[in-house]
DRENGUVEX-98438 format. One record per residue (C-alpha): residue number from 0; residue in one letter; x, y, z. Coordinates in steps of 0.02 Angstrom, whole numbers, plus 50000, padded with zeros to 5 digits. Layout:
<nodes>
<i=NUM aa=A xx=X yy=Y zz=Z> .
...
</nodes>
This chain:
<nodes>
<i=0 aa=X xx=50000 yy=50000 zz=50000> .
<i=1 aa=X xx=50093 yy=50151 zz=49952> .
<i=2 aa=X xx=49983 yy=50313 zz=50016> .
<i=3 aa=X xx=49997 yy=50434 zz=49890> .
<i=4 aa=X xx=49994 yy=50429 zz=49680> .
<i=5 aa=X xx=49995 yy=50528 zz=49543> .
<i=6 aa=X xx=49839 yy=50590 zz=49468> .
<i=7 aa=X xx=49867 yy=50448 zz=49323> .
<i=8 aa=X xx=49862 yy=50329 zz=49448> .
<i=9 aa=X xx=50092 yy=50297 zz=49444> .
<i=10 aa=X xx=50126 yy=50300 zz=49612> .
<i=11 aa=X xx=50253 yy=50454 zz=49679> .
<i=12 aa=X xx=50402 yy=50344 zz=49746> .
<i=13 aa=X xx=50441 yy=50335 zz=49928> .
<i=14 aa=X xx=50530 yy=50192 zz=49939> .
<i=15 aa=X xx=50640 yy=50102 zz=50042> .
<i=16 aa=X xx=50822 yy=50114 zz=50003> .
<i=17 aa=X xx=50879 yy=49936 zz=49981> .
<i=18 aa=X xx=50958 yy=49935 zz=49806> .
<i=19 aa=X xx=50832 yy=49850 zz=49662> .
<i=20 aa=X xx=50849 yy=49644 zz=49667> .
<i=21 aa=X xx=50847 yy=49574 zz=49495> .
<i=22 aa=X xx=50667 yy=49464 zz=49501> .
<i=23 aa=X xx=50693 yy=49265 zz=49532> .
<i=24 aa=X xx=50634 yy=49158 zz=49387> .
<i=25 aa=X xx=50480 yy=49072 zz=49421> .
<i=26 aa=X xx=50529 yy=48905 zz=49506> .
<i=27 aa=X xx=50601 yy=49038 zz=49671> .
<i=28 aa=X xx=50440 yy=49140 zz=49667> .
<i=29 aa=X xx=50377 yy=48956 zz=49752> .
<i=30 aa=X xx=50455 yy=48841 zz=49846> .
<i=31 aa=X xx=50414 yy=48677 zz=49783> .
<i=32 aa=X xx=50352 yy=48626 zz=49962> .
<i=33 aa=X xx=50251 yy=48781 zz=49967> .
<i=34 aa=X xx=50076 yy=48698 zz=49953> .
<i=35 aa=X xx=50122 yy=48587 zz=50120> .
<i=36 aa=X xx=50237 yy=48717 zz=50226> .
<i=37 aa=X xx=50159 yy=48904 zz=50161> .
<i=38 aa=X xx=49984 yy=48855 zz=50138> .
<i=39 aa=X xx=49935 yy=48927 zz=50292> .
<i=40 aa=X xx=50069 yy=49084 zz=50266> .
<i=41 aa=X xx=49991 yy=49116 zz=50095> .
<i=42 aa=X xx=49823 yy=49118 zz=50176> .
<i=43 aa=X xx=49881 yy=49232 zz=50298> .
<i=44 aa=X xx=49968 yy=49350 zz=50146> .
<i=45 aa=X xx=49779 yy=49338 zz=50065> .
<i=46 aa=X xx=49676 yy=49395 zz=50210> .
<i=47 aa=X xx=49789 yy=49534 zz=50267> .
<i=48 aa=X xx=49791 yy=49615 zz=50102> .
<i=49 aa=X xx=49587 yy=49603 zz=50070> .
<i=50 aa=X xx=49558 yy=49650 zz=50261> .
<i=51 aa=X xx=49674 yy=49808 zz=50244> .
<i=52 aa=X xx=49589 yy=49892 zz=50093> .
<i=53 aa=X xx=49417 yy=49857 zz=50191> .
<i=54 aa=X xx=49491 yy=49943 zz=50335> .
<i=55 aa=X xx=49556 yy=50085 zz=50221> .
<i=56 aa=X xx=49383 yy=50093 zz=50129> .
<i=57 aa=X xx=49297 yy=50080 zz=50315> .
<i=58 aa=X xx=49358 yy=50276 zz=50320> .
<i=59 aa=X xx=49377 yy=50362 zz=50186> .
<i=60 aa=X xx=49228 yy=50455 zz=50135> .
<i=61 aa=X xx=49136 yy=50397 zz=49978> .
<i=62 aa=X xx=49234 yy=50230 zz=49972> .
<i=63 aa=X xx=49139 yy=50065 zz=49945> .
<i=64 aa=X xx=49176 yy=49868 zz=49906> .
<i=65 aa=X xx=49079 yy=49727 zz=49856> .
<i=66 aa=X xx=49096 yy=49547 zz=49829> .
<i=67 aa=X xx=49068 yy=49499 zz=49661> .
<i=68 aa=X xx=49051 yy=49305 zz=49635> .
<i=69 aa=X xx=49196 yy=49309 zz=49750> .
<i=70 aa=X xx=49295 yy=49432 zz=49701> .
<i=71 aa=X xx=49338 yy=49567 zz=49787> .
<i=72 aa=X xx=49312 yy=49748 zz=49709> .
<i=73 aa=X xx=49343 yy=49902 zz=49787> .
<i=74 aa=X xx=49350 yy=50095 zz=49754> .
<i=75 aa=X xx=49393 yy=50235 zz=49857> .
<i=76 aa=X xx=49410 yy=50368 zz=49710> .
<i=77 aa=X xx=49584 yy=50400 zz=49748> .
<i=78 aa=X xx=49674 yy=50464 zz=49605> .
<i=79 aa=X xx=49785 yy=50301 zz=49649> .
<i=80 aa=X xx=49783 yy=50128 zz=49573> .
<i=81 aa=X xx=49836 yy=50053 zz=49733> .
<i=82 aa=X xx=49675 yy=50096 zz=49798> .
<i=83 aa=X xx=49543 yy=50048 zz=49678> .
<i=84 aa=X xx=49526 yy=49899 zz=49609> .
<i=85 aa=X xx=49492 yy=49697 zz=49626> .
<i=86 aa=X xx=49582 yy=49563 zz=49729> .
<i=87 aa=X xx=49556 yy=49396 zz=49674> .
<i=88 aa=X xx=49610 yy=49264 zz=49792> .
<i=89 aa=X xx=49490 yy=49126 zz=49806> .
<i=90 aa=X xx=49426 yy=49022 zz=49657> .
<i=91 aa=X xx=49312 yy=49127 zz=49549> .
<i=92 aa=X xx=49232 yy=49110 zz=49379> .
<i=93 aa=X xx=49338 yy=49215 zz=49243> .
<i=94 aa=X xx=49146 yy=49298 zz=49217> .
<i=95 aa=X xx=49154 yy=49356 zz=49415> .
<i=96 aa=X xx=49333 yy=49433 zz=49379> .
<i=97 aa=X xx=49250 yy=49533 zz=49211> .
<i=98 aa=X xx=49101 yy=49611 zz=49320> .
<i=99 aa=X xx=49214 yy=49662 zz=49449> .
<i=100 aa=X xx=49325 yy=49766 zz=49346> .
<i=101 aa=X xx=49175 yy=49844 zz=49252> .
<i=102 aa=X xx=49099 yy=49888 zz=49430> .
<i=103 aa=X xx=49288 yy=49959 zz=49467> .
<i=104 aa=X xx=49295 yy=50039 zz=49314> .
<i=105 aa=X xx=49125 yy=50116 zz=49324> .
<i=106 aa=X xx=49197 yy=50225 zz=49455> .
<i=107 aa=X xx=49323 yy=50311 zz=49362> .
<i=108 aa=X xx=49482 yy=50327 zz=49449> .
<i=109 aa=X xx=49622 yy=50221 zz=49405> .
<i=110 aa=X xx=49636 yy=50030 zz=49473> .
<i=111 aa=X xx=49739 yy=49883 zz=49474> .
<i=112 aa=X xx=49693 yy=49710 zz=49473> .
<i=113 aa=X xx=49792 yy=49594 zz=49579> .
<i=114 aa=X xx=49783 yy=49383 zz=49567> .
<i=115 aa=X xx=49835 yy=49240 zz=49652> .
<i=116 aa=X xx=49839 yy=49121 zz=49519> .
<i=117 aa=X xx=49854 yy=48964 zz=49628> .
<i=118 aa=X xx=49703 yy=49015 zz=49712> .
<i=119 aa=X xx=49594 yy=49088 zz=49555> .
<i=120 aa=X xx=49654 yy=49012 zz=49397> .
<i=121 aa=X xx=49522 yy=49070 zz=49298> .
<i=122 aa=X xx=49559 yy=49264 zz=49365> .
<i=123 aa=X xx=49689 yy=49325 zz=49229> .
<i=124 aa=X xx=49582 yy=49253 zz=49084> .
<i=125 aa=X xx=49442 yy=49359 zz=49164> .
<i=126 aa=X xx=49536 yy=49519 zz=49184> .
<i=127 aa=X xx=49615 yy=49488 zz=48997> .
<i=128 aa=X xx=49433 yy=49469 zz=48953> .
<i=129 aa=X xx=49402 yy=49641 zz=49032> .
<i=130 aa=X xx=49545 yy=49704 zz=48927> .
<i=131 aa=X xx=49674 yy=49752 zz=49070> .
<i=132 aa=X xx=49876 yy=49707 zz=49007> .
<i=133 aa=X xx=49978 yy=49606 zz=49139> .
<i=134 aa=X xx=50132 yy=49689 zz=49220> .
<i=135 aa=X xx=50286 yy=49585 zz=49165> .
<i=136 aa=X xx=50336 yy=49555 zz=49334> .
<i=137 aa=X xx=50218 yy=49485 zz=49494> .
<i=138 aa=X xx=50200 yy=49571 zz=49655> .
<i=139 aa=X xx=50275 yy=49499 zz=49778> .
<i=140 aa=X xx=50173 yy=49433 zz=49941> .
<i=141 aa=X xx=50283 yy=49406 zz=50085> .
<i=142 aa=X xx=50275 yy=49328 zz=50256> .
<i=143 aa=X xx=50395 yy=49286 zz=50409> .
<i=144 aa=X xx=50335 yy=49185 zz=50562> .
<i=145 aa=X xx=50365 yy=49188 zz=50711> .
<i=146 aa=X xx=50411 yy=49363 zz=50715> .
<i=147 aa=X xx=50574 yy=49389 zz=50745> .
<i=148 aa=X xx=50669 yy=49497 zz=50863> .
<i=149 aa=X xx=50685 yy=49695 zz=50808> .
<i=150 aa=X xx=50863 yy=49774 zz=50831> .
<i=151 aa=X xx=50906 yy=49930 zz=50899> .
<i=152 aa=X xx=50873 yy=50064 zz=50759> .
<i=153 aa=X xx=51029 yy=50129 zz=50671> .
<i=154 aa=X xx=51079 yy=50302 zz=50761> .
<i=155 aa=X xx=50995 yy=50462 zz=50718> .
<i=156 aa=X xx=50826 yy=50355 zz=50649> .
<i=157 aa=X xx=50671 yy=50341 zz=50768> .
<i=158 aa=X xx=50513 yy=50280 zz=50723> .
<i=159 aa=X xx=50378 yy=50352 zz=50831> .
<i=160 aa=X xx=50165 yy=50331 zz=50805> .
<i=161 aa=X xx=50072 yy=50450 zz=50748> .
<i=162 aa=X xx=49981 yy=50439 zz=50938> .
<i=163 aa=X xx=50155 yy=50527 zz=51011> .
<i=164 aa=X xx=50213 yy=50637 zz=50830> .
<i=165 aa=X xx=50063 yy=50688 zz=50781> .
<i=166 aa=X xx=49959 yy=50647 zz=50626> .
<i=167 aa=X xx=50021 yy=50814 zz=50529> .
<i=168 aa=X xx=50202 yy=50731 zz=50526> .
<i=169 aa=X xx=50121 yy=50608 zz=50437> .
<i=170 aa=X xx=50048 yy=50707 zz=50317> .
<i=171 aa=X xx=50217 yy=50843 zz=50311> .
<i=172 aa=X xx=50312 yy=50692 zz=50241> .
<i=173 aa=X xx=50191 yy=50644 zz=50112> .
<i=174 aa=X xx=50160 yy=50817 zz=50062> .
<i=175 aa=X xx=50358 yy=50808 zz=50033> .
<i=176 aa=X xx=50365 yy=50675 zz=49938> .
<i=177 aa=X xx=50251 yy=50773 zz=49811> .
<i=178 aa=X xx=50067 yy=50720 zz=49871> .
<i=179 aa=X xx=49948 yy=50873 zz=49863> .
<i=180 aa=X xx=49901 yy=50912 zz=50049> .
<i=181 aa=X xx=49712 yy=50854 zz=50027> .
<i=182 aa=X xx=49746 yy=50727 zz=49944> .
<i=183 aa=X xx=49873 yy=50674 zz=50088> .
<i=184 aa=X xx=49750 yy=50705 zz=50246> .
<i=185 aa=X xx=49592 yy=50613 zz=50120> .
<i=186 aa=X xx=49714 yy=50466 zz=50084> .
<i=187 aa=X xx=49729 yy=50420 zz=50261> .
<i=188 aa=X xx=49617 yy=50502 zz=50359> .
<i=189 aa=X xx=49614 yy=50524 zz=50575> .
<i=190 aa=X xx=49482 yy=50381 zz=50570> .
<i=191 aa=X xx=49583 yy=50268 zz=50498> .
<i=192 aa=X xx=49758 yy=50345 zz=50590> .
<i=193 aa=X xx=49649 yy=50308 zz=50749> .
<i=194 aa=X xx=49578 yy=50117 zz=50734> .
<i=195 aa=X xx=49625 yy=50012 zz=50841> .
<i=196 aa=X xx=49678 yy=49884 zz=50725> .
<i=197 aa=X xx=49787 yy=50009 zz=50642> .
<i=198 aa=X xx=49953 yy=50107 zz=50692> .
<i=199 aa=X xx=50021 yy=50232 zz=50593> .
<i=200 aa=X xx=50202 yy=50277 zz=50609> .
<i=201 aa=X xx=50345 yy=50420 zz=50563> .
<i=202 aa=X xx=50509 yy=50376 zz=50544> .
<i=203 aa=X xx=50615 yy=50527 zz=50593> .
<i=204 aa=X xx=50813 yy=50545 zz=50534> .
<i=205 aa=X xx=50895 yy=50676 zz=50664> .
<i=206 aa=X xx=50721 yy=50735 zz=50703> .
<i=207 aa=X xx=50671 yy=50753 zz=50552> .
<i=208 aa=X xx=50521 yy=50654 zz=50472> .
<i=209 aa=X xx=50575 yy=50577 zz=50338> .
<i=210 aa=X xx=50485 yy=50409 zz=50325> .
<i=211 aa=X xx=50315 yy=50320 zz=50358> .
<i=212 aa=X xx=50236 yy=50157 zz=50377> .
<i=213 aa=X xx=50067 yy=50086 zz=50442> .
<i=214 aa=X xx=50046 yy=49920 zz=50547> .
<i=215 aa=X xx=49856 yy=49833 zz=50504> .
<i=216 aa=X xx=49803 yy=49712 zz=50604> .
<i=217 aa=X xx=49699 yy=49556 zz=50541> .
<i=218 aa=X xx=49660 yy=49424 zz=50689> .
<i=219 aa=X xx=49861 yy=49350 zz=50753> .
<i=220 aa=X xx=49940 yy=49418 zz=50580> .
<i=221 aa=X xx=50016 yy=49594 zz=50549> .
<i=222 aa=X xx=50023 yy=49674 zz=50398> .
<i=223 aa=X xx=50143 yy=49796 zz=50336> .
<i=224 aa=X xx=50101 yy=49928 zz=50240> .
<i=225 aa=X xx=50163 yy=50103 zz=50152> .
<i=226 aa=X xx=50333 yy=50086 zz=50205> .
<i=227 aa=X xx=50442 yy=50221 zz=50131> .
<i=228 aa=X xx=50560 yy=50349 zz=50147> .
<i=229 aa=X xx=50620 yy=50546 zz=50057> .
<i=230 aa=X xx=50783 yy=50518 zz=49943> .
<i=231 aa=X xx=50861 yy=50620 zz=50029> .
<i=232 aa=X xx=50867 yy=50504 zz=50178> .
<i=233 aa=X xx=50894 yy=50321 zz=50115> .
<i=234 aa=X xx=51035 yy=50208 zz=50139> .
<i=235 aa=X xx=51028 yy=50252 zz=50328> .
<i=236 aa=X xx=50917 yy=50110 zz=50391> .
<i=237 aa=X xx=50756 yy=50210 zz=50406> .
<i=238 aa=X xx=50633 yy=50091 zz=50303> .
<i=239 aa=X xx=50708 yy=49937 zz=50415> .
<i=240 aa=X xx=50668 yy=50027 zz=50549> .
<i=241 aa=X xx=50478 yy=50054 zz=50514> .
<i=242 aa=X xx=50472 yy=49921 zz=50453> .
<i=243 aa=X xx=50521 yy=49841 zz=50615> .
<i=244 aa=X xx=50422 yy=49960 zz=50722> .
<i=245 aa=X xx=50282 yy=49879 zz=50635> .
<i=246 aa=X xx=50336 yy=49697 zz=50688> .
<i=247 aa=X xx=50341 yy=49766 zz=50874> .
<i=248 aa=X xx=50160 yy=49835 zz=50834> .
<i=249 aa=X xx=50118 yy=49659 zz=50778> .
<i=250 aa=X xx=50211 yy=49582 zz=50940> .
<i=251 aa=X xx=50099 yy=49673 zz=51062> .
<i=252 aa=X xx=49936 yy=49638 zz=50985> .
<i=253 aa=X xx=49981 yy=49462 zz=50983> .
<i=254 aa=X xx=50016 yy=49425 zz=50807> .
<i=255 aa=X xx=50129 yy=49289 zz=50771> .
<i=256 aa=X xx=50121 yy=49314 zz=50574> .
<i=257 aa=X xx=50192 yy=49468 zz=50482> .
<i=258 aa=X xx=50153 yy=49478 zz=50309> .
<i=259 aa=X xx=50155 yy=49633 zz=50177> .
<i=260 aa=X xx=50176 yy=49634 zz=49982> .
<i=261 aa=X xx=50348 yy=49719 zz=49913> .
<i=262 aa=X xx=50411 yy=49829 zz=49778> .
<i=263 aa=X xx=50563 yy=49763 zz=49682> .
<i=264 aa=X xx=50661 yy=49881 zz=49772> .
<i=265 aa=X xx=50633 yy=49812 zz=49944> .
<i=266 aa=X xx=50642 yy=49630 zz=49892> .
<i=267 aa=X xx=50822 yy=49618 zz=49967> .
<i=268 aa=X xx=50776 yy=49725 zz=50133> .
<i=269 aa=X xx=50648 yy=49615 zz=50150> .
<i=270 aa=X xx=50725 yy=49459 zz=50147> .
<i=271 aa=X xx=50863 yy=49532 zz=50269> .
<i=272 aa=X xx=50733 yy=49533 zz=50387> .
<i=273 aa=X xx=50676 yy=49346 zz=50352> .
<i=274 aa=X xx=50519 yy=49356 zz=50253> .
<i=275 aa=X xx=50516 yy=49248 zz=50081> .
<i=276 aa=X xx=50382 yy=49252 zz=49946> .
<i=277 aa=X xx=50243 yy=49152 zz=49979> .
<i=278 aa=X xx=50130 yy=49196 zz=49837> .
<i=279 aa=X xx=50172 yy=49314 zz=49669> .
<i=280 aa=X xx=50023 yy=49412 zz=49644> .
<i=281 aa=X xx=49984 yy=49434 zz=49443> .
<i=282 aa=X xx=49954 yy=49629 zz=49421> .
<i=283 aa=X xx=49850 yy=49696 zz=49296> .
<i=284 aa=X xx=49815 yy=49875 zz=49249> .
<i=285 aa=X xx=49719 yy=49970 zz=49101> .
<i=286 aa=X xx=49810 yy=50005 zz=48943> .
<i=287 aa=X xx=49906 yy=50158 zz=48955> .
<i=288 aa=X xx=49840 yy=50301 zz=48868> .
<i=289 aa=X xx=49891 yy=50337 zz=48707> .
<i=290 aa=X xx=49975 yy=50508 zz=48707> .
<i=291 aa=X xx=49913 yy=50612 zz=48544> .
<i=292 aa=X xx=49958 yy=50781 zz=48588> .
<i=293 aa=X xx=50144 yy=50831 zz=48590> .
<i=294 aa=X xx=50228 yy=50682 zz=48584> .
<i=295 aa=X xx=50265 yy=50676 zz=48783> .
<i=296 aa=X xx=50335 yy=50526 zz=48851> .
<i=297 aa=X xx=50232 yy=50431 zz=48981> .
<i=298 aa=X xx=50343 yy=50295 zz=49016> .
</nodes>
């Protein structure tokens, strides 16, 4: 979940400052054990990510989601792909996939349309049916149990919740990382910042906030989401370290399961920290405009 997008639904990056991991080939994306040692870890992956754009939808104004033939569609009218869109995780007739992306779509604001294929094989011939294009590479679901032990941030980084920092340090680093400031405060809004299943946190280099990431919690698994820091302040541990606060969060509610889904960019932070792929998501997204008017590259 990254909080804040451009208004053609690219996300503005804030992300954490591992160096870019070239993908693994398909036989690494699954262990070939998976199905008898991650079944319950890819369950786990699944729930978290469906229960945290409910949660997310729960607040912000105008926001809805429906189960179609068991799919799960969702819009908040975020200029955002991230946040609109369907999640298709549990065995669905291509037909249920096609509605749900014409319900999405219906609400005009840019969507994504994310798969587990082991779960819903007939999913991606139902959004190809619906005329979306599949991203070349899948995105990645992750988990790690038990939780393991956080280290001692790196010095100068502290990762505080918004509870102690305030909510507007929240918003002062997404406004810096070029997210218009209503856009910011609708994106994640004090209902959300306050549920109890939820912890929103600020990283902070030498006082500074430079950083963010939220904790969700689903039943005994925590899921990590909108990790990210400012260029300016990568390479200095500050993603690990959310990242980590949001284990902790996880820890005292509980939770013995951490899960979250990761750019390509985190994939090596990631694993640092023990969490391996337990199920690549197929992504698919709405053919990008063609651009007729001066030739500007979109790309």
């Amino acid at each position: 979940m990254t909080p804040t997008g451009a208004p053609d639904g690219r996300e503005w990056r804030m992300e954490s400052e591992a160096p870019e991991q070239p993908a693994a080939p398909p036989s690494a994306r699954r262990p070939a054990d998976a199905p008898a040692t991650r079944g319950p870890l890819v369950a786990a992956a699944n729930a978290s990510f469906v229960d945290a754009m409910k949660t997310l939808v729960h607040h912000v104004d105008g926001a809805e989601w429906h189960d179609v033939g068991g799919v799960f569609a969702f819009a908040t009218g975020l200029p955002m792909s991230l946040f609109n869109g369907c999640i298709a995780v549990s065995d669905a007739p291509s037909a249920a996939i096609a509605d749900a992306v014409a319900w999405v779509r219906g609400r005009g604001a840019p969507f994504g349309v994310w798969v587990d294929e082991e779960a819903a094989p007939e999913a991606s011939a139902g959004a190809a049916r619906a005329g979306l294009e599949r991203r070349p590479e899948p995105y990645p679901g992750m988990a790690v149990r038990p939780l393991p032990e956080a280290p001692s941030p790196p010095a100068g980084v502290t990762v505080r919740p918004v509870q102690d920092v305030g909510l507007s340090a929240y918003y002062a680093v997404q406004e810096a990382a070029g997210a218009p400031p209503a856009l910011a405060r609708r994106a994640i809004p004090e209902g959300f910042a306050s549920d109890p299943r939820v912890r929103v946190f600020v990283s902070e280099l030498d006082g500074e906030p430079v950083g963010n990431a939220i904790a969700i919690r689903t039943g005994r698994v925590v899921g990590v989401y909108a990790v990210g820091t400012l260029p300016a302040a990568r390479r200095r541990g500050v993603a690990s370290a959310a990242t980590w606060a949001c284990l902790e969060a996880g820890r005292a509610w509980g939770c013995d399961v951490a899960v979250l889904q990761s750019s390509a960019m985190a994939l090596g932070l990631y694993r640092r920290m023990g969490f391996e792929t337990v199920v690549p998501y197929a992504v698919y997204l709405p053919p990008r405009p063609t651009d007729t008017g001066g030739g500007r590259d979109r790309a």
